[in-house]
PDBQT receptor file of N, H, CA, C and O in Angstrom, charges set to zero:
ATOM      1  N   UNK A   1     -14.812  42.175  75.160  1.00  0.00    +0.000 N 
ATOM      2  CA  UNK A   1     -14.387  43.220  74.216  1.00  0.00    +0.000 C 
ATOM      3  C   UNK A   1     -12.935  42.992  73.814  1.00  0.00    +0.000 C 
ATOM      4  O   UNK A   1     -12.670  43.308  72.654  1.00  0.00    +0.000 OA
ATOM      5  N   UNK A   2     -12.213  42.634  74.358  1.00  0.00    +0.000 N 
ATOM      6  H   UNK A   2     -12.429  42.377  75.301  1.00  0.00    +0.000 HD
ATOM      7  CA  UNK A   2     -10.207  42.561  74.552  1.00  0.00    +0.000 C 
ATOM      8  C   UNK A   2     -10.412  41.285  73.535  1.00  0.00    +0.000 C 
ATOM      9  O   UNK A   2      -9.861  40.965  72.482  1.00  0.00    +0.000 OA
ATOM     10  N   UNK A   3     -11.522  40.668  74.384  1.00  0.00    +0.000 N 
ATOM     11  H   UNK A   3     -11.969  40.929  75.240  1.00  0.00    +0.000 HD
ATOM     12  CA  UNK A   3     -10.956  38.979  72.487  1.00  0.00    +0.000 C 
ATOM     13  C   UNK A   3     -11.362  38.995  71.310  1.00  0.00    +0.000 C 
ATOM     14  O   UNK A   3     -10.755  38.538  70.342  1.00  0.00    +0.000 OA
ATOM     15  N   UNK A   4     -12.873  39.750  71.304  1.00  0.00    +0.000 N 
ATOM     16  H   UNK A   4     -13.367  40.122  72.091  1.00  0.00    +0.000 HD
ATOM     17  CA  UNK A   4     -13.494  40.776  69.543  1.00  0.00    +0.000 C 
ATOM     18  C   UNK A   4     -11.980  41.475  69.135  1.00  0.00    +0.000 C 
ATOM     19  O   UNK A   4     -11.387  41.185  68.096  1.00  0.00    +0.000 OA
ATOM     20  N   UNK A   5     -11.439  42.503  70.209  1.00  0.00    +0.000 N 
ATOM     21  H   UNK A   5     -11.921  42.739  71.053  1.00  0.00    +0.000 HD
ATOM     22  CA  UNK A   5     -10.138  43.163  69.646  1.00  0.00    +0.000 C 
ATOM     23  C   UNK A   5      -9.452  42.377  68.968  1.00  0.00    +0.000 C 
ATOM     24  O   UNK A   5      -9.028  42.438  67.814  1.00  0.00    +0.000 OA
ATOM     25  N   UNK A   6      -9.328  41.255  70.165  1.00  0.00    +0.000 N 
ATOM     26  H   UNK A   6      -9.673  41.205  71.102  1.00  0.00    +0.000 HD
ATOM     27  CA  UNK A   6      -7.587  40.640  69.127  1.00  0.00    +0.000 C 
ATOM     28  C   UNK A   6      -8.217  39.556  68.400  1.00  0.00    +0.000 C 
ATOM     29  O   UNK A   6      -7.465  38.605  68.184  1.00  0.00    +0.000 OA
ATOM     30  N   UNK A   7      -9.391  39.454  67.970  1.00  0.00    +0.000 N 
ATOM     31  H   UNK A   7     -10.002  40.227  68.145  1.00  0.00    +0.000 HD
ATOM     32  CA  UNK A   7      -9.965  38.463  66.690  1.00  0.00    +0.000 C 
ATOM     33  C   UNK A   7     -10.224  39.711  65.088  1.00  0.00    +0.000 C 
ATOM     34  O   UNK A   7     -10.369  39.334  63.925  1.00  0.00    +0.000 OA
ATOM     35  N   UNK A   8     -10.206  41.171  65.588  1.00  0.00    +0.000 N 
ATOM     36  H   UNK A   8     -10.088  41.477  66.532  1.00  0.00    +0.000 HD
ATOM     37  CA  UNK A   8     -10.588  41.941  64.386  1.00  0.00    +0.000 C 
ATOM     38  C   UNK A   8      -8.706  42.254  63.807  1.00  0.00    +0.000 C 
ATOM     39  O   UNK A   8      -8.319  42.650  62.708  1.00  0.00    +0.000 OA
ATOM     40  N   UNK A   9      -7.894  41.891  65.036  1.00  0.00    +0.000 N 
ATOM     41  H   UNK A   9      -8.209  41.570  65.929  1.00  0.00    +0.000 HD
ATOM     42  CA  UNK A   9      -6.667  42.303  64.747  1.00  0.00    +0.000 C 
ATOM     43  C   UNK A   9      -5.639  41.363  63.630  1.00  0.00    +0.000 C 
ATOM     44  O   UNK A   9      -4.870  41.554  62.688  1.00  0.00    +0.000 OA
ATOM     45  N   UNK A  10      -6.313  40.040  64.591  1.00  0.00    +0.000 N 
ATOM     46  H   UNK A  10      -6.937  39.884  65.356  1.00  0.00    +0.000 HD
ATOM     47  CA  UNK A  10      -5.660  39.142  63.710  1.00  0.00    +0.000 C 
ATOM     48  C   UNK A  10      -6.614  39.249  62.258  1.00  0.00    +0.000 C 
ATOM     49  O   UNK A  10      -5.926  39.065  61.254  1.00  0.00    +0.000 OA
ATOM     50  N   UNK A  11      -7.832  39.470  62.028  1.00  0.00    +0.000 N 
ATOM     51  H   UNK A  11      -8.392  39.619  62.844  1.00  0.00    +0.000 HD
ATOM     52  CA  UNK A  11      -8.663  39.435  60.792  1.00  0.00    +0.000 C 
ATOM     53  C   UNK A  11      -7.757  40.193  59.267  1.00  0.00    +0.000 C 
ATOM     54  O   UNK A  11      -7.697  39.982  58.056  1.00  0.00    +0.000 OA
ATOM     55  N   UNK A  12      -7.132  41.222  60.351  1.00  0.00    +0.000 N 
ATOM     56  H   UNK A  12      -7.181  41.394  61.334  1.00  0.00    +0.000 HD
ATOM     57  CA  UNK A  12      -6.351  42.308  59.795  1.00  0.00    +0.000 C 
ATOM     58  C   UNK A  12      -5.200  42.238  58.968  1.00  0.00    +0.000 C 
ATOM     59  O   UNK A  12      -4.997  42.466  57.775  1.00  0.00    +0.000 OA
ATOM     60  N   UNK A  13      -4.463  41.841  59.971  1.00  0.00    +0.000 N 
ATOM     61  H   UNK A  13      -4.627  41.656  60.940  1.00  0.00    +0.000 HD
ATOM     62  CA  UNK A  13      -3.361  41.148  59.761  1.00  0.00    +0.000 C 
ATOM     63  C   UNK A  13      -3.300  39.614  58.378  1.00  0.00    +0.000 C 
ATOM     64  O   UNK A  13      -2.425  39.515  57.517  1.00  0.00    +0.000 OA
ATOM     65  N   UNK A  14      -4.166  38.893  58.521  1.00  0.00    +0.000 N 
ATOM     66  H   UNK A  14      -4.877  38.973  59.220  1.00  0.00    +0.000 HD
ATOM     67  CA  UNK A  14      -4.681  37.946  57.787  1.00  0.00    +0.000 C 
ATOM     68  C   UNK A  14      -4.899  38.559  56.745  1.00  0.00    +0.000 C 
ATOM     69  O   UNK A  14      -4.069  38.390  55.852  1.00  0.00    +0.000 OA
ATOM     70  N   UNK A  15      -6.062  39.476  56.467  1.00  0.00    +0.000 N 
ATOM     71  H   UNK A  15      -6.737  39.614  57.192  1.00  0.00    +0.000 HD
ATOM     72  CA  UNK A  15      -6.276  39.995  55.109  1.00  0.00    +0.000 C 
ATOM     73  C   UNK A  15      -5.240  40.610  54.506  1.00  0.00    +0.000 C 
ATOM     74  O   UNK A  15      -5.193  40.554  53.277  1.00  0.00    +0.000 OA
ATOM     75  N   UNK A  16      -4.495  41.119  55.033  1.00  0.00    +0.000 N 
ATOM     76  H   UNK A  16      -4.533  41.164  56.031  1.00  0.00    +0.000 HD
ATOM     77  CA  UNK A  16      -2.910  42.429  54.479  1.00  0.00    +0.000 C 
ATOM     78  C   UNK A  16      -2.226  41.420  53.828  1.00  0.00    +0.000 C 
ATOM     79  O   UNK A  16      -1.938  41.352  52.633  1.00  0.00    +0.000 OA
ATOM     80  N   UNK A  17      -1.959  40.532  54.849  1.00  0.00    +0.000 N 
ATOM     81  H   UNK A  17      -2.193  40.587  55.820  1.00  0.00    +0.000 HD
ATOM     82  CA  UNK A  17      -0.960  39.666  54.011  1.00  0.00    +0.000 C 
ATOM     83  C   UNK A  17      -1.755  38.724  52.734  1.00  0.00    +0.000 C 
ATOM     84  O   UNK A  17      -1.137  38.423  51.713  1.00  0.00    +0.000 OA
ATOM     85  N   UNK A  18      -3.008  38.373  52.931  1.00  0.00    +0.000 N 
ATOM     86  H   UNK A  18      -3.511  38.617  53.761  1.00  0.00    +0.000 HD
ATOM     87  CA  UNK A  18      -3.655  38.151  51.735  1.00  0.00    +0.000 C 
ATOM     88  C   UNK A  18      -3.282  38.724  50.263  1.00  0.00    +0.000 C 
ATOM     89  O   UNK A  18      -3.040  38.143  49.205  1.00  0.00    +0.000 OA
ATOM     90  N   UNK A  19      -3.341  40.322  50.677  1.00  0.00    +0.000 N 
ATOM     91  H   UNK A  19      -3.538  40.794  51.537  1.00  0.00    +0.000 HD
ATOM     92  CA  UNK A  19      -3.359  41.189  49.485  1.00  0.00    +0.000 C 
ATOM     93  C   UNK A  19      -1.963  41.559  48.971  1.00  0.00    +0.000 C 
ATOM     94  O   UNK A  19      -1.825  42.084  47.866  1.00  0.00    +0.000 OA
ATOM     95  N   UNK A  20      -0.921  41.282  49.784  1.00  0.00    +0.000 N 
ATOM     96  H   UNK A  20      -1.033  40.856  50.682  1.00  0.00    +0.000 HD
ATOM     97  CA  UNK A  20       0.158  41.098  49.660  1.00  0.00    +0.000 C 
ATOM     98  C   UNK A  20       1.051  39.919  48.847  1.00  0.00    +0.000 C 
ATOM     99  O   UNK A  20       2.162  40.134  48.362  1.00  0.00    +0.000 OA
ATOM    100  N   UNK A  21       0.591  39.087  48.816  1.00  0.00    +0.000 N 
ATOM    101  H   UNK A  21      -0.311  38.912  49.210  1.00  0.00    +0.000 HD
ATOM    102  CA  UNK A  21       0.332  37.175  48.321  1.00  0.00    +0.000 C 
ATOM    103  C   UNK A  21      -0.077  37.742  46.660  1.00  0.00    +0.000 C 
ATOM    104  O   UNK A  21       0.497  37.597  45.580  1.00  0.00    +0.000 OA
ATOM    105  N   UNK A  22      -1.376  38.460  47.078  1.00  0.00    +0.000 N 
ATOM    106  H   UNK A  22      -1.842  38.578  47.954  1.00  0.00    +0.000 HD
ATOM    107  CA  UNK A  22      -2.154  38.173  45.843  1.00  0.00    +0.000 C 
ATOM    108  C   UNK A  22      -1.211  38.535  44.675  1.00  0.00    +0.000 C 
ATOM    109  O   UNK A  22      -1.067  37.626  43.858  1.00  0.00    +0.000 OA
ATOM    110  N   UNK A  23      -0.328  40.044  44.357  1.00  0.00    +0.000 N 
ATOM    111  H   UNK A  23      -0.445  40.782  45.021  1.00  0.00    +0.000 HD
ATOM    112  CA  UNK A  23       0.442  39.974  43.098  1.00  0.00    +0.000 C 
ATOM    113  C   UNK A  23       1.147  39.269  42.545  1.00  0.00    +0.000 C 
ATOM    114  O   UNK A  23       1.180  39.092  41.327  1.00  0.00    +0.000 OA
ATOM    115  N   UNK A  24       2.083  38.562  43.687  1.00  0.00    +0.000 N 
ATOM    116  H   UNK A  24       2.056  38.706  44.676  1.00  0.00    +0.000 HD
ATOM    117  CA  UNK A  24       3.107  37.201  43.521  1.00  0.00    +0.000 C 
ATOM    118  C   UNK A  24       2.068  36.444  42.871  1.00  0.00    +0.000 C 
ATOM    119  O   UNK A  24       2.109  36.663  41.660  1.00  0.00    +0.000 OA
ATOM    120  N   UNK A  25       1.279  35.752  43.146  1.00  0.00    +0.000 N 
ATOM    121  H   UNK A  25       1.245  35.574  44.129  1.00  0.00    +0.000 HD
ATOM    122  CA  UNK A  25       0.201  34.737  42.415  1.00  0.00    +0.000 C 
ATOM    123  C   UNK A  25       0.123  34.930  41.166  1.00  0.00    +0.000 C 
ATOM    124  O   UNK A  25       0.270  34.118  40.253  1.00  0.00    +0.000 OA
ATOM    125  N   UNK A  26      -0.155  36.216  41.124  1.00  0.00    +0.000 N 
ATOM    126  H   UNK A  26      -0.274  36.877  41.866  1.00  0.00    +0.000 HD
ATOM    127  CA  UNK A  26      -0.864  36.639  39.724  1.00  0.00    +0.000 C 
ATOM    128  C   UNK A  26       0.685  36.996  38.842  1.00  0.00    +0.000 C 
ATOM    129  O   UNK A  26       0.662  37.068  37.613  1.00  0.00    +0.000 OA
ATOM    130  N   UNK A  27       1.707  37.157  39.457  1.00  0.00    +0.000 N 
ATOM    131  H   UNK A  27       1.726  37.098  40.455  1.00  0.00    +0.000 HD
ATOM    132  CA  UNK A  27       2.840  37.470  38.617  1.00  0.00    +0.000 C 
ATOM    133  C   UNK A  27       3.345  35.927  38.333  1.00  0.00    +0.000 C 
ATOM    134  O   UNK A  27       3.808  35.674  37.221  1.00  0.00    +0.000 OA
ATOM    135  N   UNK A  28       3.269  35.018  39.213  1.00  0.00    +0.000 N 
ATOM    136  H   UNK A  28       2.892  35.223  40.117  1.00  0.00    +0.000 HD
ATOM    137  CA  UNK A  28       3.739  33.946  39.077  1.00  0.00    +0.000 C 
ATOM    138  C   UNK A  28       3.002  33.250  37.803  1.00  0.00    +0.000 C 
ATOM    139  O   UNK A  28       3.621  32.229  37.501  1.00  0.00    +0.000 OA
ATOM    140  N   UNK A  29       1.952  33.460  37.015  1.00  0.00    +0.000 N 
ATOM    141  H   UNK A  29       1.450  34.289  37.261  1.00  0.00    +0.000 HD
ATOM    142  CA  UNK A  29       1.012  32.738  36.614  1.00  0.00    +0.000 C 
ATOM    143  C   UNK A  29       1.151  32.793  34.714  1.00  0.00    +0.000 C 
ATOM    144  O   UNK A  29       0.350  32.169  34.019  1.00  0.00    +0.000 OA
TER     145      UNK A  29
């Protein structure tokens, strides 16, 4: 259960900053 946790945490973390990225991209373009 503790390594599902810190694999949904990092998933988290990963996607945020994804969506965070994404305007720069799209402003850069």
């Amino acid at each position: 259960v503790n390594n599902n946790l810190r694999c949904y945490d990092l998933a988290m973390e990963l996607s945020s900053s994804i969506i965070e990225a994404l305007p720069r991209n799209y402003a850069e373009q």
